[in-house]
C-alpha positions in Angstrom: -1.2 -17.8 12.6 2.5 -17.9 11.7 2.4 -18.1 7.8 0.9 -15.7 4.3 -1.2 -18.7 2.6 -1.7 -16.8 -0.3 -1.6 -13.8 -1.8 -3.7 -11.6 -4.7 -3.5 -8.0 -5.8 -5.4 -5.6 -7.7 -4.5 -2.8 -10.2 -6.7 -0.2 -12.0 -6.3 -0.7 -16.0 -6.0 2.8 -16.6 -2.4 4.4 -16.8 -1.0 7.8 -17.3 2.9 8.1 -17.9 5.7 10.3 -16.3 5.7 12.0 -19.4 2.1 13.1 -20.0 2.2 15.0 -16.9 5.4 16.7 -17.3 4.4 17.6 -20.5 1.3 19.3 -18.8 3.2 21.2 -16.1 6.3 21.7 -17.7 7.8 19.0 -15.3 7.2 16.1 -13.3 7.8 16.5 -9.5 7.9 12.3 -8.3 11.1 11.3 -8.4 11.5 7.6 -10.0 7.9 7.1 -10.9 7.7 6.4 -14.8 4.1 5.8 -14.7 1.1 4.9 -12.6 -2.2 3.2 -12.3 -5.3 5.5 -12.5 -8.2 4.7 -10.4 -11.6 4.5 -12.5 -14.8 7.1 -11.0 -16.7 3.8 -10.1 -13.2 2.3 -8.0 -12.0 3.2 -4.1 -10.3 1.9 -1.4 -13.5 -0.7 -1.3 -14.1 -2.0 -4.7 -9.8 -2.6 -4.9 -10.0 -4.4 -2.0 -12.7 -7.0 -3.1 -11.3 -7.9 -6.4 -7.3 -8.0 -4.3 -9.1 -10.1 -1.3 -11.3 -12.3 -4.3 -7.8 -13.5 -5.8 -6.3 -14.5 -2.3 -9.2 -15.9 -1.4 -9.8 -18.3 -4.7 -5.7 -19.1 -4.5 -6.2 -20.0 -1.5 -7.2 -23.6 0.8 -9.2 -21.9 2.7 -12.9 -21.1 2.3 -14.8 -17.7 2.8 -16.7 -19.3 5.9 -13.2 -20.5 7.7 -11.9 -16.6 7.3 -12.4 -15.1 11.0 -10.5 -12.2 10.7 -10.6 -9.6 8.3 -8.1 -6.5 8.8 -8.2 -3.9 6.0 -5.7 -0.7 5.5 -6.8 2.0 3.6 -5.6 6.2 4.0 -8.3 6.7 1.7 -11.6 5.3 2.8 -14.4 6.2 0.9 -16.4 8.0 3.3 -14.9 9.6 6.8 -17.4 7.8 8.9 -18.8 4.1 8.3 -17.3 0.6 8.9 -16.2 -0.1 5.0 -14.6 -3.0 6.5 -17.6 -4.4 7.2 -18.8 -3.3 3.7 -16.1 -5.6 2.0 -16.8 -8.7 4.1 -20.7 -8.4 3.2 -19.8 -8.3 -0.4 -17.4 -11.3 -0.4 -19.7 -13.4 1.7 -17.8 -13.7 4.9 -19.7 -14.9 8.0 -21.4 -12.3 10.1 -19.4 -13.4 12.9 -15.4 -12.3 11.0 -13.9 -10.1 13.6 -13.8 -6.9 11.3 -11.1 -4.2 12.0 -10.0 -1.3 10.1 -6.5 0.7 10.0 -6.3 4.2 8.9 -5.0 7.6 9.1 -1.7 6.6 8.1 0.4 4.7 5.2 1.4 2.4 8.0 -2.0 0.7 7.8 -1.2 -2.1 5.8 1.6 -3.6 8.0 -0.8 -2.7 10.8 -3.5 -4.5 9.6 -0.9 -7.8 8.6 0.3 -7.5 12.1 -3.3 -7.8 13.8 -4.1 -10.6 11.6 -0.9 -12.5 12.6 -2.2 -12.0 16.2 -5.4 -12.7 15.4 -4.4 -16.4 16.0 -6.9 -17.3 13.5 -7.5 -18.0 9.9 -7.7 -13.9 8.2 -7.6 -11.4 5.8 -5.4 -8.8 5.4 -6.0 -6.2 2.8 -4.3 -3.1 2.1 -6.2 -0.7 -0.5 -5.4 2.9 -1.8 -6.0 5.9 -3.8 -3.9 9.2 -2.4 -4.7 12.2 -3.9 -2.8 15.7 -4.1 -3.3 19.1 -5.6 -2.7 18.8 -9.3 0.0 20.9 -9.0 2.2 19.4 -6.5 4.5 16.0 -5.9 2.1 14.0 -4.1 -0.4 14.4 -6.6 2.4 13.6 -9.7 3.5 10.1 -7.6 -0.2 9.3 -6.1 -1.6 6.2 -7.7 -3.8 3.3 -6.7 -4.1 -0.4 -5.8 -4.5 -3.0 -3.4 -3.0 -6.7 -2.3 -4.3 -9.2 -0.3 -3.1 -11.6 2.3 -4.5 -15.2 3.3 -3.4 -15.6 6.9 -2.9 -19.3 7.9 -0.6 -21.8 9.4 1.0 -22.6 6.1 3.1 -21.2 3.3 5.8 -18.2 3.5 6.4 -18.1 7.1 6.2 -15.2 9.2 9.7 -15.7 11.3 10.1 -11.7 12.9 8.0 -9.0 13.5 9.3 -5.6 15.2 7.9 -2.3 15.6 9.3 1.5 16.4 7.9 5.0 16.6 9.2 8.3 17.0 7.4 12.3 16.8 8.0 13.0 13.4 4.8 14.9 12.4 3.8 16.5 9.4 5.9 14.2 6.8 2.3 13.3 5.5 -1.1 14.3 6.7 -4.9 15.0 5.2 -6.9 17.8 7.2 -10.1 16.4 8.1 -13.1 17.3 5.8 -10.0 17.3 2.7 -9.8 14.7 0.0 -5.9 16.0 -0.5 -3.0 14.7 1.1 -0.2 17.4 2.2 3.3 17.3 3.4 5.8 20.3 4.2 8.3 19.7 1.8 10.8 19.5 4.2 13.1 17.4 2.2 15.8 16.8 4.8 13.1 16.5 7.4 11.2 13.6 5.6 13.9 12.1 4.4 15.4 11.8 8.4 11.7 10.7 9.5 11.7 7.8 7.2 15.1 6.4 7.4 15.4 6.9 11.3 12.0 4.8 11.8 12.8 2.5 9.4 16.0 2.4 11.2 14.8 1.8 14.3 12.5 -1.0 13.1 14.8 -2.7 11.5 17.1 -2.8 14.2 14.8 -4.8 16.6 15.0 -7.8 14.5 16.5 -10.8 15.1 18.6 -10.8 11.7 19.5 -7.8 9.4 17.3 -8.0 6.4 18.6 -9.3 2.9 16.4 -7.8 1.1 13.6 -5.1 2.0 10.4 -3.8 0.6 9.6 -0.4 2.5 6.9 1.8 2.3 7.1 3.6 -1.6 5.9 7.7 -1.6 7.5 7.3 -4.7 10.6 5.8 -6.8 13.0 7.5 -4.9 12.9 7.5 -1.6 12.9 3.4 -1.0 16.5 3.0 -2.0 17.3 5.6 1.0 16.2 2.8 3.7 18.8 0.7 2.1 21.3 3.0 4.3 20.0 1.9 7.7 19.2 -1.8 6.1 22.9 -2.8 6.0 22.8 -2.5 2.1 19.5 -4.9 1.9 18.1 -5.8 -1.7 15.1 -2.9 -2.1 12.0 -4.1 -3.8 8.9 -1.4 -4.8 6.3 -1.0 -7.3 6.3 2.7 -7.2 8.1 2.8 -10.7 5.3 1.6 -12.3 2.2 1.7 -10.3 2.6 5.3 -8.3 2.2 5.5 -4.7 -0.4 3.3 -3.4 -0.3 4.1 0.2 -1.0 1.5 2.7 -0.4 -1.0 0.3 2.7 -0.1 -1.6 5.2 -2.3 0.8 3.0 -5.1 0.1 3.6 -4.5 -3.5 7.1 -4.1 -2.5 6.8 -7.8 -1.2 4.9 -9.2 -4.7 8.0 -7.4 -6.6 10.7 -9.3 -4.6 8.7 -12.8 -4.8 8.2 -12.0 -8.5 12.2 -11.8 -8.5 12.4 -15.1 -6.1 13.8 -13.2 -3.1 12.9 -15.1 0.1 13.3 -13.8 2.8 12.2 -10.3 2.7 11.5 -7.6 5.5 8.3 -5.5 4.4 8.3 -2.5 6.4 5.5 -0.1 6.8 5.9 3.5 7.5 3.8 6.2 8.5 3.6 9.4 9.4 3.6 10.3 13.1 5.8 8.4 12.6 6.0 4.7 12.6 7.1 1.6 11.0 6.3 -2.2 11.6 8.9 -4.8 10.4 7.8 -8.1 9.0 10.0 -10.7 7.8 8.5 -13.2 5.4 10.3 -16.6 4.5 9.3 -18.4 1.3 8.0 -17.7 -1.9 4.6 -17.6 -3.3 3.0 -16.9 -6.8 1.1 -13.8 -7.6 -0.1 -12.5 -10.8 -0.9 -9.2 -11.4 -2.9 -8.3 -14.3 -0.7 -5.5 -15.5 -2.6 -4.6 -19.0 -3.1 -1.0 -18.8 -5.3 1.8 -21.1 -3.3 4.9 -21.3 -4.8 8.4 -20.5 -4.5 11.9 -21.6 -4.1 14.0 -18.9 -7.4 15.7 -19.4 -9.1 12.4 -18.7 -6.8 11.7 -16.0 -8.3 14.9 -14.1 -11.6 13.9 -14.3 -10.8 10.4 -13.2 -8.9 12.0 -10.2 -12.0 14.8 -9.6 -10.3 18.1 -10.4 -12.6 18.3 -13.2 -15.8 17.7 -13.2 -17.6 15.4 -16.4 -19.0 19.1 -17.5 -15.6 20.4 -17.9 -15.8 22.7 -14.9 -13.5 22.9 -11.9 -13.9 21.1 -8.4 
């Protein structure tokens, strides 16, 4: 398969601002992020992905019995053991016989899972779903958001014309201990600032052309416009402004936000840490609509949405 057939994507309606958090901590610690989406207690990495892979799916030629791949990327599955990608191709009524792999443990997943789709060599879906979550207190928490977007793989529609891939030890940049729900990083600036343009870097260099226009893995508002620097100047694209960071899925955002702005072709590049980055240039334009209307939140809610306060008022 050598072309994204169509596309769909799916955003929580509820929506806290820059603002009410800062006001809350007496600052606001993710750089460029003016607001984000809020995942609802009833919503994961699972329930995302549906409703994202139900709007590629119905824009789509192809039927739910001619999918035979389905490739999902999620950091945050909803439980640490279990096949939820076979959970999300039981609820939208793919055939038993969908080859069924799941990425993971890194916001690389979602150009991971695109890039075994492509290989796939057969009609798929690729869905990239997240909802990172930090210590109240800290910058991960402030940027973390939620969402997912979904991919139709087939033989026609924006073309797929380069892929490239690059890895280097960078560890630490991003990381959850296993039995936490909380992502971590060192908060070495310089450090994960020279992780993510020197992969990104790397990538980028094994292409065939230099990239026009970019849209790179989003931690937050900020960081993005760095892999500019090793992108010869490229066009960046993200949602992180307004969504937050939504992990395995924000380049793919990234890649809606460019199309939205008719940019063809564009380079969405996945980054993770360890670290790695895949590089996949997409020619061609195709329409997405995402339903932006949003509910705003205090931040009291938002903490019991996010699970640092329990419905009863007590803490986690």
């Amino acid at each position: 398969m050598s072309a994204i057939e169509s596309a769909g994507a799916y955003v929580p309606r509820y929506r806290i601002t820059a603002d009410t958090i800062a006001e809350a901590w007496n600052g606001f610690q993710a750089r460029g992020v003016h607001e984000k989406r809020v995942a609802a207690g009833d919503e994961d990495a699972v329930t995302m992905a549906v409703e994202a892979a139900k709007d590629a799916l119905a824009a789509s030629t192809h039927g739910r019995e001619d999918i035979e791949t389905l490739a999902l990327g999620t950091t945050t599955p909803p439980v640490e053991e279990g096949d939820i990608g076979v959970q999300v191709a039981e609820i939208l009524g793919l055939d038993s016989s969908t080859e069924v792999v799941v990425h993971s443990q890194s916001t690389r997943a979602g150009t991971r899972a695109l890039v075994a789709a492509l290989r796939a060599d057969t009609p798929g879906l690729v869905v990239a779903a997240d909802c990172p979550l930090g210590e109240p207190d800290d910058a991960v928490d402030h940027a973390a958001g939620a969402g997912a977007v979904a991919l139709l793989v087939g033989n026609d529609g924006a073309k797929v014309v380069d892929t490239a891939t690059y890895t280097s030890e960078y560890p630490g940049t991003r990381f959850r201990r296993r039995g936490s729900e909380t992502t971590e990083k060192y908060d070495a600036t310089a450090y994960e600032r020279d992780a993510y343009t020197t992969v990104i870097g790397g990538a980028v260099e094994k292409l065939a052309e230099p990239p026009a226009a970019i849209a790179p893995t989003a931690p937050d508002g900020s960081i993005p416009s760095r892999a500019a620097s090793v992108a010869d100047g490229a066009t960046v694209y993200q949602y992180a402004d307004e969504l937050g960071d939504t992990g395995a899925a924000s380049p793919l955002f990234g890649l809606i936000s460019a199309w939205e702005n008719n940019e063809s072709p564009v380079t969405v590049i996945g980054f993770g840490d360890g670290a790695g980055a895949d590089a996949v240039t997409i020619e061609g334009l195709l329409p997405v609509e995402i339903d932006r209307a949003a509910t705003d939140i205090s931040y009291a809610e938002y903490l019991r949405k996010r699970g640092h306060i329990l419905p009863d008022g007590g803490d986690e």
